[in-house]
C-alpha positions as CSV (number, residue, x, y, z in Angstrom):
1,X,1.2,-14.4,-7.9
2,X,-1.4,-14.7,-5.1
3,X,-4.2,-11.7,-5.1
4,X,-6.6,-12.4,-2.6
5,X,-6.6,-9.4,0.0
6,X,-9.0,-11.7,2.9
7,X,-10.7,-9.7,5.7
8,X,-12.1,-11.5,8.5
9,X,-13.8,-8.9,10.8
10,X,-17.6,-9.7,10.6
11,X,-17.8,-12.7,13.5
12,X,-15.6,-15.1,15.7
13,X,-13.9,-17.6,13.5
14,X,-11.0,-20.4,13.8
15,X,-8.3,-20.5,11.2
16,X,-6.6,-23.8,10.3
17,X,-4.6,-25.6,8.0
18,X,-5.5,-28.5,5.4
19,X,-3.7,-29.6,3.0
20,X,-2.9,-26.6,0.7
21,X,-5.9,-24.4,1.8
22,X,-6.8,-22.3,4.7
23,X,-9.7,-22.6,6.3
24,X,-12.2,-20.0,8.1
25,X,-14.6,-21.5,10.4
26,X,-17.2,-19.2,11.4
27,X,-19.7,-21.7,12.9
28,X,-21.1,-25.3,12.7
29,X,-22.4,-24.5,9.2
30,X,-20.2,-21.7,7.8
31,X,-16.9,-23.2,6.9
32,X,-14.5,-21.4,3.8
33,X,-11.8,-22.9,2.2
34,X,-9.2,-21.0,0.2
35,X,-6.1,-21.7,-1.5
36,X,-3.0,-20.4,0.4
37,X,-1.5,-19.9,-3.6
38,X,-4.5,-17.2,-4.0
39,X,-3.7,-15.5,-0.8
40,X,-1.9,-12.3,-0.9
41,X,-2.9,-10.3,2.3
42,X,-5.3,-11.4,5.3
43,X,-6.0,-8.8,7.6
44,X,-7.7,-10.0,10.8
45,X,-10.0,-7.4,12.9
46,X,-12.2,-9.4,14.8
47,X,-11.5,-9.7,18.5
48,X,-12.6,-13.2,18.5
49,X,-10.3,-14.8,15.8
50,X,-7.6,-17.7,16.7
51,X,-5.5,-19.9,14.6
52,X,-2.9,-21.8,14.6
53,X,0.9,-22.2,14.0
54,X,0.7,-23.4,10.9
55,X,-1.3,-20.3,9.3
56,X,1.0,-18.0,10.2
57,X,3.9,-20.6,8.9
58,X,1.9,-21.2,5.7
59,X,1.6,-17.6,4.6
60,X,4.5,-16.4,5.3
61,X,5.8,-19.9,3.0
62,X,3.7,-18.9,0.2
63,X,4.5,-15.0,0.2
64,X,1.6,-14.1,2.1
65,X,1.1,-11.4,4.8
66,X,-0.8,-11.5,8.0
67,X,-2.0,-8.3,9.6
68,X,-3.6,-8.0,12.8
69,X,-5.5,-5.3,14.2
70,X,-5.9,-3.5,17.3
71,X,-9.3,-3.3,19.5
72,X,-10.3,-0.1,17.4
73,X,-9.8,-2.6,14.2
74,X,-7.2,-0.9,12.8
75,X,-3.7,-2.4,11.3
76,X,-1.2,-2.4,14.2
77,X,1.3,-5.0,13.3
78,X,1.9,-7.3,10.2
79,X,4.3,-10.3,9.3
80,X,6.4,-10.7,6.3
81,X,8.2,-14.0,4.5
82,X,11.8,-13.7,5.9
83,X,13.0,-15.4,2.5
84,X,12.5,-12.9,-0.2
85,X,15.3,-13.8,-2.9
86,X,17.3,-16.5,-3.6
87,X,20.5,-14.0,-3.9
88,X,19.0,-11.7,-1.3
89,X,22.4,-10.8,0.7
90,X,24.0,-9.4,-2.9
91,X,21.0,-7.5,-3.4
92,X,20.7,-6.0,0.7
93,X,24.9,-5.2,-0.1
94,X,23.9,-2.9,-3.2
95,X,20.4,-1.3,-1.5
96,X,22.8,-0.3,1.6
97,X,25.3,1.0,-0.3
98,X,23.4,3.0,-2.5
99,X,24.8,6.9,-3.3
100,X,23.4,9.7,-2.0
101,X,23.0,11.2,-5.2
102,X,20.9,8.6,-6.4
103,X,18.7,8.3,-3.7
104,X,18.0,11.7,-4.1
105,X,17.0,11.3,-7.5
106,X,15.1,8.8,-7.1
107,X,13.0,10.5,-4.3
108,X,12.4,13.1,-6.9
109,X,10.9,10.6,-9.4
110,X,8.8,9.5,-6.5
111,X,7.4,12.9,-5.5
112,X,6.7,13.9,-8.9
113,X,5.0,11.0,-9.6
114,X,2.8,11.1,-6.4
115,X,2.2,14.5,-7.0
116,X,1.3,13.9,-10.9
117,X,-1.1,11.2,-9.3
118,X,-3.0,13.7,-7.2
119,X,-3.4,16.3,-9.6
120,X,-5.3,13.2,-11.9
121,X,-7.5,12.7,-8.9
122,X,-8.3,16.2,-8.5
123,X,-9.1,16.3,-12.1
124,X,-11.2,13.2,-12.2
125,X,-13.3,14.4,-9.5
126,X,-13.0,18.4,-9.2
127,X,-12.6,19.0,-12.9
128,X,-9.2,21.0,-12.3
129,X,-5.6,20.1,-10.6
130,X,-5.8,23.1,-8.1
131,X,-2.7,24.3,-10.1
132,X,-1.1,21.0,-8.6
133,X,1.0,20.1,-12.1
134,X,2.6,24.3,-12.4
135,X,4.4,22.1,-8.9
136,X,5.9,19.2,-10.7
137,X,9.1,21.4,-12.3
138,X,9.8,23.4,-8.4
139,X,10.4,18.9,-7.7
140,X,14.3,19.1,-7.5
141,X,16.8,15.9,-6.3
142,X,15.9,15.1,-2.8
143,X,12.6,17.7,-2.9
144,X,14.6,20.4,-0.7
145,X,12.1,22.9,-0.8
146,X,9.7,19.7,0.5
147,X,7.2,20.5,-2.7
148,X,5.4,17.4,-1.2
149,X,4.3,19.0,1.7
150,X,3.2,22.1,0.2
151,X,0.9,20.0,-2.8
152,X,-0.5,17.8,0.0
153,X,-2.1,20.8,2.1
154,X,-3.9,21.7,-1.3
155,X,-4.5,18.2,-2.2
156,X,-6.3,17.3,1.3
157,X,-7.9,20.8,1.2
158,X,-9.5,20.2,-2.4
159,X,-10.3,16.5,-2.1
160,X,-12.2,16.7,1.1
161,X,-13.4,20.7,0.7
162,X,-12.1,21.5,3.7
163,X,-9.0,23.9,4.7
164,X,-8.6,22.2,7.9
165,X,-8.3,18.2,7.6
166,X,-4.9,17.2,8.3
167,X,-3.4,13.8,8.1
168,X,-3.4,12.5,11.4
169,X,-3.2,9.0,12.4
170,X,-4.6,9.5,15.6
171,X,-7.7,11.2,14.4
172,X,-11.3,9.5,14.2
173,X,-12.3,11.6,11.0
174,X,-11.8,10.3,7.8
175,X,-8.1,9.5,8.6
176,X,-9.2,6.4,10.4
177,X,-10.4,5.4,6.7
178,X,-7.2,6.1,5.0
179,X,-5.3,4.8,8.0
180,X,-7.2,1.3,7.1
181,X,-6.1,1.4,3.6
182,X,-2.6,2.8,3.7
183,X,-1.9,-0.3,6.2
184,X,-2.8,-2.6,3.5
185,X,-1.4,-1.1,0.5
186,X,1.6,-0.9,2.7
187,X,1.6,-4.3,3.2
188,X,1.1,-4.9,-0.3
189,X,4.5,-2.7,-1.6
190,X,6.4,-4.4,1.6
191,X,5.7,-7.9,0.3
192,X,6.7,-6.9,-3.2
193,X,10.1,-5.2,-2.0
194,X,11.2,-8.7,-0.4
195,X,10.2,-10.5,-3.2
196,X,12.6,-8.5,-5.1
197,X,15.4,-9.0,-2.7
198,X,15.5,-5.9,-1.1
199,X,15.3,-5.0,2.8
200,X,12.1,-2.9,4.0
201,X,14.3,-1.0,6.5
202,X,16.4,0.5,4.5
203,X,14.7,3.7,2.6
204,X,15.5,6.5,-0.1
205,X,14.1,9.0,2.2
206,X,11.8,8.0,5.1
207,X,15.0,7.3,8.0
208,X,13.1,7.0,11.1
209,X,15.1,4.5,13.4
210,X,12.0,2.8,14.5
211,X,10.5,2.4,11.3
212,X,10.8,-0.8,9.9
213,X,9.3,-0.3,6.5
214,X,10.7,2.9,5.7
215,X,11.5,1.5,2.0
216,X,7.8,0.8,1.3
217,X,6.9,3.9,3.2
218,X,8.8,5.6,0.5
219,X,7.4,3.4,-2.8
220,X,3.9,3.6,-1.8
221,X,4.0,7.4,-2.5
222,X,2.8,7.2,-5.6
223,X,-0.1,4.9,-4.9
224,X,-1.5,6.6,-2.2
225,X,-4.4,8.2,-4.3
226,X,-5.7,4.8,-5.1
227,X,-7.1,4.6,-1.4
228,X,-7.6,8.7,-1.7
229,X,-10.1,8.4,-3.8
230,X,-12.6,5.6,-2.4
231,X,-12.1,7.6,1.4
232,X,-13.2,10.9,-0.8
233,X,-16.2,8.8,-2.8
234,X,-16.7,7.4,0.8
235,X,-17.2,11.0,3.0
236,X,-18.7,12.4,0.3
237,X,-22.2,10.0,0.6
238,X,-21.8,9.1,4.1
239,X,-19.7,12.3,6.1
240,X,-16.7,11.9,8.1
241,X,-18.0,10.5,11.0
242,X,-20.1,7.6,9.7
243,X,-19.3,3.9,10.8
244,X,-16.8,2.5,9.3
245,X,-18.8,-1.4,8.5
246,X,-17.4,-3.7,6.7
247,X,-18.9,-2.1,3.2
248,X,-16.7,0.4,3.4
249,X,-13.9,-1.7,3.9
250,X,-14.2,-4.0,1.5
251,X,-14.2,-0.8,-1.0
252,X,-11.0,-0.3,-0.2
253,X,-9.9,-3.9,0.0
254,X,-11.4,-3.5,-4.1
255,X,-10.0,-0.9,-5.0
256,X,-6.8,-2.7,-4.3
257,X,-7.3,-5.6,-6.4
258,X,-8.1,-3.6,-9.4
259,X,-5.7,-2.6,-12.2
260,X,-3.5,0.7,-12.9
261,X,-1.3,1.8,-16.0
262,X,2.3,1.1,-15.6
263,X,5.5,1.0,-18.6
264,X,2.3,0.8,-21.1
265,X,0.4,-1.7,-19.8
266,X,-2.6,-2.1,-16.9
267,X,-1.5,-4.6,-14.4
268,X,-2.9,-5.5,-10.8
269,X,-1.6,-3.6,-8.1
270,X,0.5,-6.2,-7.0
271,X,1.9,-6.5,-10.0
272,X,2.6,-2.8,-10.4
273,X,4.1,-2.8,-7.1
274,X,6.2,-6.0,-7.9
275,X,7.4,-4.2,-10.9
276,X,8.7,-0.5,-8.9
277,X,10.3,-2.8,-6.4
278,X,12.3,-5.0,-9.5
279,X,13.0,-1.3,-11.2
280,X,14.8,-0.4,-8.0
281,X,16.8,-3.3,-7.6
282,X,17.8,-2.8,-11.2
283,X,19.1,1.3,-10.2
284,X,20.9,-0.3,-7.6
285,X,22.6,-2.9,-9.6
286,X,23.4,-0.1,-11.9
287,X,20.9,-2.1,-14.7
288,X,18.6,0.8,-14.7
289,X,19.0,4.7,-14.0
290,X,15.2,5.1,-13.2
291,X,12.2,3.5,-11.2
292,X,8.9,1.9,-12.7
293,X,6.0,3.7,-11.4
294,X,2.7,4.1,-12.1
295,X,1.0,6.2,-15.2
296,X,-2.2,6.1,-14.5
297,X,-4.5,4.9,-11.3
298,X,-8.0,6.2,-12.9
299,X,-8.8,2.7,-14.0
300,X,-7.8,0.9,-10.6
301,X,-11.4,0.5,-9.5
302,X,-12.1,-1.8,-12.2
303,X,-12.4,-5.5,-11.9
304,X,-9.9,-7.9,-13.2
């Protein structure tokens, strides 16, 4: 599967088609080719950027997604294949009519798990969870007592030493960071839902009417800390309310083509995502009573 996460936000360029590669042209002399069968996201920033029809027809062929920013160069909008699975409409009939019960129970896998990820994060770079794991068991079907909420406020407080950051996306602290790379790894989880046949609408527990990825809203949980900790690594050299330049975003765009642990074995993110989104069309199929998600995201940073 194509891994390739292409950011185009230094200077004007003029994205075209030929034969089986795009290519950027930036000027006269600065022309890059790339396979669309390598290509997994392109995010486009730069005000200055056209291309053509057949880009956006050619990604969205090969399983690609195109996201395009807005003038702050932040992700705004983003275009998925329509054809996910060759027995898609079996597959959206099971996901929509999916129990209750166990899409309650598979929230509280998700929360735990997110949860179980922060504490790791916390431990890798505060040397202690914050008390963040004692959580995990208060974690019931459906989290009624919303124990996500309650280990977030620590979490945020801990990670960025500071009892009054709050995760807003309209804020131009470091959530305009983590805005940046929850788009993409949102993008990422959304491709990998379709691929498995399953409709990004359609969630275990995000529900807003005018969300249309409420589904990868939900199965991104658990990734989350992946981006967490390069916006932590990133505040903690440069403050809050340095620039974000294109260094900082292509450490997140790395830090989403790494590896992480999951059902015993370290796999790309994509592939981990690919492999939750399979796991819950299996639970819906009634092949599986659980989700695949990850074990471990410490090792993510590394290089293929």
């Amino acid at each position: 599967m194509n891994h390739r996460i292409l950011d185009i936000s230094d200077a004007p360029a003029r994205l075209k088609v030929r034969r089986s590669l795009l290519v950027i042209e930036r000027n006269e002399n600065d022309t890059v080719t790339v396979p669309f069968a390598d290509i997994a996201v392109v995010v486009v920033s730069h005000p200055q950027v056209s291309y053509t029809q057949a880009v956006l027809s050619r990604l969205s062929a090969e399983g690609s997604i195109f996201i395009a920013c807005d003038e702050h160069r932040l992700p705004v909008g983003m275009l998925l294949p329509l054809q996910g699975h060759f027995i898609q409409t079996e597959r959206f009939t099971a996901q929509a009519n999916a129990s209750l019960p166990t899409k309650k129970r598979l929230w509280q896998q998700v929360v735990r798990t997110k949860i179980t990820q922060q504490a790791d994060l916390l431990e890798e770079i505060q040397q202690s969870d914050y008390g963040l794991k004692k959580m995990l068991s208060r974690v019931k079907s459906g989290d009624p007592q919303n124990v996500e909420a309650q280990a977030a406020r620590k979490y945020w407080s801990v990670l960025f030493g500071s009892n009054t950051f709050r995760r807003d996306i309209e804020a131009q602290d470091q959530n305009r960071l983590l805005n940046y790379g929850y788009a993409v790894l949102r993008a990422i989880v959304a491709r990998a839902i379709c691929a498995a046949g399953l409709h990004p609408s359609l969630g275990l527990h995000h529900h807003n009417r005018y969300n249309s990825f409420c589904l990868a809203d939900d199965l991104m949980e658990p990734y989350r800390p992946i981006v967490d900790r390069v916006v932590a690594e990133f505040v903690e050299e440069y403050g809050f309310e340095a620039e974000f330049k294109s260094e900082a975003k292509n450490d997140l765009l790395f830090s989403l083509t790494g590896r992480c642990l999951i059902d015993g074995e370290q796999r790309t993110l994509f592939d981990a995502c690919s492999k939750t989104a399979s796991s819950l069309t299996s639970v819906f199929l009634d092949e599986a009573t659980e989700l695949e998600l990850p074990e471990s995201l410490k090792i993510c940073l590394e290089k293929n």
